[in-house]
Structure formats: C-alpha cells, structure tokens
N, CA, C and O atoms as a GROMACS GRO file, in nm:
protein
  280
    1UNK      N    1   0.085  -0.119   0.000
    1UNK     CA    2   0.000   0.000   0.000
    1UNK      C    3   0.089   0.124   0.000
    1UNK      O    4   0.194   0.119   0.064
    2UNK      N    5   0.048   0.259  -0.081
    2UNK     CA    6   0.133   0.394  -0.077
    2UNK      C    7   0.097   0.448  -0.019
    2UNK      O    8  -0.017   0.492  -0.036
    3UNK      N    9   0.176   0.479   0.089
    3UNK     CA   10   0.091   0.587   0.185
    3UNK      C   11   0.086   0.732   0.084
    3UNK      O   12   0.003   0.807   0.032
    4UNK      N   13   0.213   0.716   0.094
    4UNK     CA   14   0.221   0.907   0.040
    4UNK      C   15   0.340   0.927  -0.063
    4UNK      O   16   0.433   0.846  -0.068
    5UNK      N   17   0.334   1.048  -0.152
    5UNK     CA   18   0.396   1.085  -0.217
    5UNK      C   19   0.499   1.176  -0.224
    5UNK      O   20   0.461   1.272  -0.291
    6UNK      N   21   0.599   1.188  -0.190
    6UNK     CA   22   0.674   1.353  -0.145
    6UNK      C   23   0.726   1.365  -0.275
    6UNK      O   24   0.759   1.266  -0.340
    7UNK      N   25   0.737   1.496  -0.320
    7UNK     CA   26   0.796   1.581  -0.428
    7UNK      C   27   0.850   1.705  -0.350
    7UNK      O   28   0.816   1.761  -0.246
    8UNK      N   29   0.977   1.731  -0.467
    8UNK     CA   30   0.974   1.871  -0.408
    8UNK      C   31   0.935   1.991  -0.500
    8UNK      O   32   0.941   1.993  -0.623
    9UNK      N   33   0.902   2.073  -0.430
    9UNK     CA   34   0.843   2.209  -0.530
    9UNK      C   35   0.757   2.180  -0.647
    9UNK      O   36   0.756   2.231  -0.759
   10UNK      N   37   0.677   2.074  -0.588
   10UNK     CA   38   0.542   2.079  -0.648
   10UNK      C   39   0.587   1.966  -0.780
   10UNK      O   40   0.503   1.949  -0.868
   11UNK      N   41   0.663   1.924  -0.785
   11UNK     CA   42   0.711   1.884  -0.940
   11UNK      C   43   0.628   1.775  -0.956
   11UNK      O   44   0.650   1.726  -1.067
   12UNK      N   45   0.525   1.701  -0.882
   12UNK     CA   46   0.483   1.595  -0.914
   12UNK      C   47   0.350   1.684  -1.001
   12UNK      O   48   0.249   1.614  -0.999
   13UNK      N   49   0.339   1.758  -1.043
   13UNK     CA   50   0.232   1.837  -1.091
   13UNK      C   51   0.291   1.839  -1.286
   13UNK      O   52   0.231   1.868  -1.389
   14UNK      N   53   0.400   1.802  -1.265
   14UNK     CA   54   0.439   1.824  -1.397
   14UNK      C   55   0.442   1.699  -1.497
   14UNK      O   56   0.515   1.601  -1.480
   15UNK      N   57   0.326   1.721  -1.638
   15UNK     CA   58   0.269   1.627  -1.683
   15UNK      C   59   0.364   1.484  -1.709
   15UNK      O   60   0.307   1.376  -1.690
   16UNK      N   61   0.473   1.484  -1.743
   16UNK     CA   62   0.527   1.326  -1.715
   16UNK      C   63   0.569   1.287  -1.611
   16UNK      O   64   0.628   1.179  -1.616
   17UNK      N   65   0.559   1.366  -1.456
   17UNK     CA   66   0.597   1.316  -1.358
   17UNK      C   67   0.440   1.295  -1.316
   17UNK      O   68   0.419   1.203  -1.236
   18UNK      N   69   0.364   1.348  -1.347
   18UNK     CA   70   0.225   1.320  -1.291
   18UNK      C   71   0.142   1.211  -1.321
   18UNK      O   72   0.050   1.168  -1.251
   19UNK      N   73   0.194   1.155  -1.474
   19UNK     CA   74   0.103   1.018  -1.549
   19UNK      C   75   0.238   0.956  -1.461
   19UNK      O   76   0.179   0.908  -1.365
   20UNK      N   77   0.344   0.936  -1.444
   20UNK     CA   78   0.422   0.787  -1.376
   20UNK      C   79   0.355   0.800  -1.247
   20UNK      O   80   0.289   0.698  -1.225
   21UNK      N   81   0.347   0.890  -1.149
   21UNK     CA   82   0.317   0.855  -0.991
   21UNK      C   83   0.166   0.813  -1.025
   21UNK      O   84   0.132   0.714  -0.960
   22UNK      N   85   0.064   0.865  -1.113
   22UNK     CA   86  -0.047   0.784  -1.092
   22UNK      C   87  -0.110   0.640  -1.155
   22UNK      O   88  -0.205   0.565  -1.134
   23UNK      N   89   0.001   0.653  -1.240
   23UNK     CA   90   0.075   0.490  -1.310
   23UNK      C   91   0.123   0.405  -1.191
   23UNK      O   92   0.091   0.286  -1.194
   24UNK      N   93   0.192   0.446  -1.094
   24UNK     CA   94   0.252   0.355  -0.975
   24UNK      C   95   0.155   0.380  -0.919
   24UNK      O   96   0.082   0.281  -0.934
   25UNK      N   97   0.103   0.456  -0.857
   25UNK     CA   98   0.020   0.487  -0.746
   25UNK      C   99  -0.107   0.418  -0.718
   25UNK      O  100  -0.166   0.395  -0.612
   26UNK      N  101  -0.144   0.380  -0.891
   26UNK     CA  102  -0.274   0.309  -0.890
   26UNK      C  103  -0.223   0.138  -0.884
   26UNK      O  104  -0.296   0.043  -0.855
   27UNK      N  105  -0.105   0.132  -0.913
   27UNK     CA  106  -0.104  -0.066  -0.849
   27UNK      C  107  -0.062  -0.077  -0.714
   27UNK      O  108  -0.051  -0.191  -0.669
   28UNK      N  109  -0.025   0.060  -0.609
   28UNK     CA  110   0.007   0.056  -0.509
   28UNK      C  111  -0.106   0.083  -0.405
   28UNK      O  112  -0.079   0.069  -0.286
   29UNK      N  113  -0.223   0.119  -0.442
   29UNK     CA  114  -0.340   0.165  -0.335
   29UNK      C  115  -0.330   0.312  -0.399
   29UNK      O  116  -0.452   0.313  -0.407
   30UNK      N  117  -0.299   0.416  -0.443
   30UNK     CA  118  -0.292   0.491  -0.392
   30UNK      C  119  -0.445   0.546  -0.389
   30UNK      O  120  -0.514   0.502  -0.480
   31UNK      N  121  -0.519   0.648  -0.284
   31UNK     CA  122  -0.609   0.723  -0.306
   31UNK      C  123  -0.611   0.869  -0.327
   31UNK      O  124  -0.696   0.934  -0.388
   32UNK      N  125  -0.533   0.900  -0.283
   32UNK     CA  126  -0.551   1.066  -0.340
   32UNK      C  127  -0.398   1.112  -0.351
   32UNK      O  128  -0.291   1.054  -0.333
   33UNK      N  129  -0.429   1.227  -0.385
   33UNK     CA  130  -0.299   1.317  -0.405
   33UNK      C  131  -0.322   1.520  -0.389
   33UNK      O  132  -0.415   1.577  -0.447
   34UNK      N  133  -0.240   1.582  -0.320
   34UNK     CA  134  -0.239   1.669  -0.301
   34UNK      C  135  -0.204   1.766  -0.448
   34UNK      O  136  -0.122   1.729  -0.533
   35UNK      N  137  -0.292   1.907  -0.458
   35UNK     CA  138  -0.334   1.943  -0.584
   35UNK      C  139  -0.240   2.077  -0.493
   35UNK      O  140  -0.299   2.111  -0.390
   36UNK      N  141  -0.135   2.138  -0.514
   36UNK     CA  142  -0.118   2.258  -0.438
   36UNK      C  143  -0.126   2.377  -0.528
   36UNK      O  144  -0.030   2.446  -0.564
   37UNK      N  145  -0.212   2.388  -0.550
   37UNK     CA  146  -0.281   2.510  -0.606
   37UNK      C  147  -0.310   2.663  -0.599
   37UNK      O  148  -0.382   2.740  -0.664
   38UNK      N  149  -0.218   2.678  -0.485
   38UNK     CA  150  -0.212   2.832  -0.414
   38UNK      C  151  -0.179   2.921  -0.560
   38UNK      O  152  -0.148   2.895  -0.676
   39UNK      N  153  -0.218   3.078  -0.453
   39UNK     CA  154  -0.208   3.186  -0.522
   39UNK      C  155  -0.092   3.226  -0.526
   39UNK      O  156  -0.016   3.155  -0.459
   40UNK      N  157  -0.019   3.355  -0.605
   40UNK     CA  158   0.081   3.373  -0.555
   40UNK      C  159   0.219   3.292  -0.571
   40UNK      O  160   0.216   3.169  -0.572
   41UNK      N  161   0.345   3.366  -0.585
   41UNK     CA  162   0.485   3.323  -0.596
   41UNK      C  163   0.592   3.415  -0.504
   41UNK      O  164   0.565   3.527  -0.459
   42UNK      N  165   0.715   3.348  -0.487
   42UNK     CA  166   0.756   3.379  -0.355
   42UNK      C  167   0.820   3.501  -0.384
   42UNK      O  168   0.842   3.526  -0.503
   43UNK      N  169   0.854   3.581  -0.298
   43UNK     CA  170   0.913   3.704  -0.326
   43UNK      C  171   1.045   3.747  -0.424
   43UNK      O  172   1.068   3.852  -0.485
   44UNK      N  173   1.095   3.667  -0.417
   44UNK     CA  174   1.206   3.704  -0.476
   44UNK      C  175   1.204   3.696  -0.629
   44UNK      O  176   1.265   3.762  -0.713
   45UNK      N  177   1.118   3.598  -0.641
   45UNK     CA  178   1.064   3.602  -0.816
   45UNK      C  179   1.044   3.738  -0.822
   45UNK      O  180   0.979   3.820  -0.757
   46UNK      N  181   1.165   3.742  -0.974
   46UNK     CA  182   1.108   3.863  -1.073
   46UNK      C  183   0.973   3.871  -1.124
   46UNK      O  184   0.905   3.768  -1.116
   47UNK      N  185   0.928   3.962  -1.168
   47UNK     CA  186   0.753   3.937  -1.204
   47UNK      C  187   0.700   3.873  -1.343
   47UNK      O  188   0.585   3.836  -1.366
   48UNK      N  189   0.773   3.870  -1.402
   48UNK     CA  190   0.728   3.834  -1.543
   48UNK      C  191   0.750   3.661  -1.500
   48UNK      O  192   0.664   3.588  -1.548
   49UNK      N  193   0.837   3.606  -1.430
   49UNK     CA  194   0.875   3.489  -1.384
   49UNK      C  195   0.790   3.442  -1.334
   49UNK      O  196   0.742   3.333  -1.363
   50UNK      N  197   0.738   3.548  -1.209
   50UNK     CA  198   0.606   3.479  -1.140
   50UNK      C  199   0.493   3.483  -1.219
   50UNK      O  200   0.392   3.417  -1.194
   51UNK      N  201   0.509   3.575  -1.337
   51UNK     CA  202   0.385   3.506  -1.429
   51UNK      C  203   0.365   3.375  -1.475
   51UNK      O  204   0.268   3.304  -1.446
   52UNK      N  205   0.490   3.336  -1.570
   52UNK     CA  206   0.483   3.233  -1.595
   52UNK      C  207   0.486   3.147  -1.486
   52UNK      O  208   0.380   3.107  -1.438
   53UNK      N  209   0.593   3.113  -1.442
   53UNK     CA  210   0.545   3.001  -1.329
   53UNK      C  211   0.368   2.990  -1.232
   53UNK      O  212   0.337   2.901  -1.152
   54UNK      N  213   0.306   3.075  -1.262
   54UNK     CA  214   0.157   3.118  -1.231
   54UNK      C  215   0.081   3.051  -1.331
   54UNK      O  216   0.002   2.964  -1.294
   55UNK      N  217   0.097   3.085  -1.488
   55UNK     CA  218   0.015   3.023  -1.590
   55UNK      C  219   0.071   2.851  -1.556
   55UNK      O  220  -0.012   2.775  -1.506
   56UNK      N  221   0.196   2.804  -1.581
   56UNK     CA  222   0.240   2.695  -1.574
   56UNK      C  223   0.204   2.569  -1.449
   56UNK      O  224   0.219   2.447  -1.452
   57UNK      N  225   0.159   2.650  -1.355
   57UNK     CA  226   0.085   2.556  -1.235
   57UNK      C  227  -0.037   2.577  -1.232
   57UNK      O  228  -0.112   2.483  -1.205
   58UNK      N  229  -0.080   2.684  -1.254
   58UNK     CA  230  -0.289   2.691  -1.301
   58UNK      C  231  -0.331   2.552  -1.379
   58UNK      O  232  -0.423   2.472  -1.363
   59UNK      N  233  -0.188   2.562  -1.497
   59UNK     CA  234  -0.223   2.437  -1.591
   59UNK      C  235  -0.188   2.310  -1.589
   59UNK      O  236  -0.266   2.230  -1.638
   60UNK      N  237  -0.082   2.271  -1.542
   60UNK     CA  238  -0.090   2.140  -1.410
   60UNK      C  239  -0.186   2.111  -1.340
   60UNK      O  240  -0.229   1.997  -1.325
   61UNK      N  241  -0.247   2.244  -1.274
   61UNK     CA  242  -0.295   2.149  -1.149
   61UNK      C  243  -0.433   2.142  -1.221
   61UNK      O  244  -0.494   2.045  -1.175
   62UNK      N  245  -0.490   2.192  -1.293
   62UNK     CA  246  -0.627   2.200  -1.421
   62UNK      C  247  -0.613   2.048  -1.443
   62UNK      O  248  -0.702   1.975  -1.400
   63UNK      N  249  -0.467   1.976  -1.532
   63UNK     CA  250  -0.487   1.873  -1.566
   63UNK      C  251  -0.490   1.737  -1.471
   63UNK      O  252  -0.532   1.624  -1.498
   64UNK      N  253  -0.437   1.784  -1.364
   64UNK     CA  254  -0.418   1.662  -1.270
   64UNK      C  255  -0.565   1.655  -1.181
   64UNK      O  256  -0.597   1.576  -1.092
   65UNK      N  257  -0.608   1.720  -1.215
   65UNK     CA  258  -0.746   1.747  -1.156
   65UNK      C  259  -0.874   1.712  -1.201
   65UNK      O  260  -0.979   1.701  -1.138
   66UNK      N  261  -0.838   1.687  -1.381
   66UNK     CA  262  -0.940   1.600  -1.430
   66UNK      C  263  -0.908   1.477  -1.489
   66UNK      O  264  -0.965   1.408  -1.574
   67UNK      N  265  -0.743   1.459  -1.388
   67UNK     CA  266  -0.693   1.310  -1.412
   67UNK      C  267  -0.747   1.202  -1.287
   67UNK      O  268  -0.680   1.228  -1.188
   68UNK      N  269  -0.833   1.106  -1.261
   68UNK     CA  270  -0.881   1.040  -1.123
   68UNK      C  271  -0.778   0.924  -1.166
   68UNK      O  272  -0.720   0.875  -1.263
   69UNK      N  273  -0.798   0.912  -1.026
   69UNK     CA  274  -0.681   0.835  -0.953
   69UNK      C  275  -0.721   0.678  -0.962
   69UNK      O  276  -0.635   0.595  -0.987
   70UNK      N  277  -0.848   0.645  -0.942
   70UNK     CA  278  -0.946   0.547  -0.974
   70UNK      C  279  -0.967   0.474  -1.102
   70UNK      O  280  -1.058   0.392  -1.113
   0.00000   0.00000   0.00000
C-alpha cells in the first residue's frame, strides 16, 4: 500500500511526472494526491517569472485534476 507521495516544489504536478506517480500509485493503493494550487509566488521572483510560473501551475494542477486516480 502507498501511503504518500513527497515531491519537491510541487514537481509531481508536472505532466510526465504526474502520469508515472499515478501509473505507480494506482497498483500501489494509492487514493488521493495533493493538488497545491495556491495563489501567488515567492518574493524574490522577478515578475514576469512569477507570471509564468503562475500560468504553468494553473495548468498542471487544471490537468491533474481532471486526471482520477481510480
């Protein structure tokens, strides 16, 4: 059984790391997975940076969201 998944900085959100963990995840038990979806980027991002990295996880977490785990 999987308990849990750790990534860092969200990377399991990123579309070929996201079809393998729910490729493993589903012969391991898994049931859910954390969608981290917050607003906002950290300060030190330049702004045009925190744009993109803003569009680029809106649209991750969009797709992993109408990916079920089931």
């Amino acid at each position: 059984m999987l308990d849990h998944v750790n990534t860092h900085k969200h990377f399991h959100l990123h579309p070929i790391v996201l079809d393998l963990i729910l490729t493993i995840g589903r012969e391991y038990g898994m049931k859910a997975m954390r969608l981290p979806c917050e607003t906002g980027a950290p300060f030190w991002l330049k702004p045009w940076i925190a744009r993109v990295r803003a569009k680029l996880v809106r649209a991750w977490c969009a797709r992993a969201s109408r990916t079920t785990i089931m």
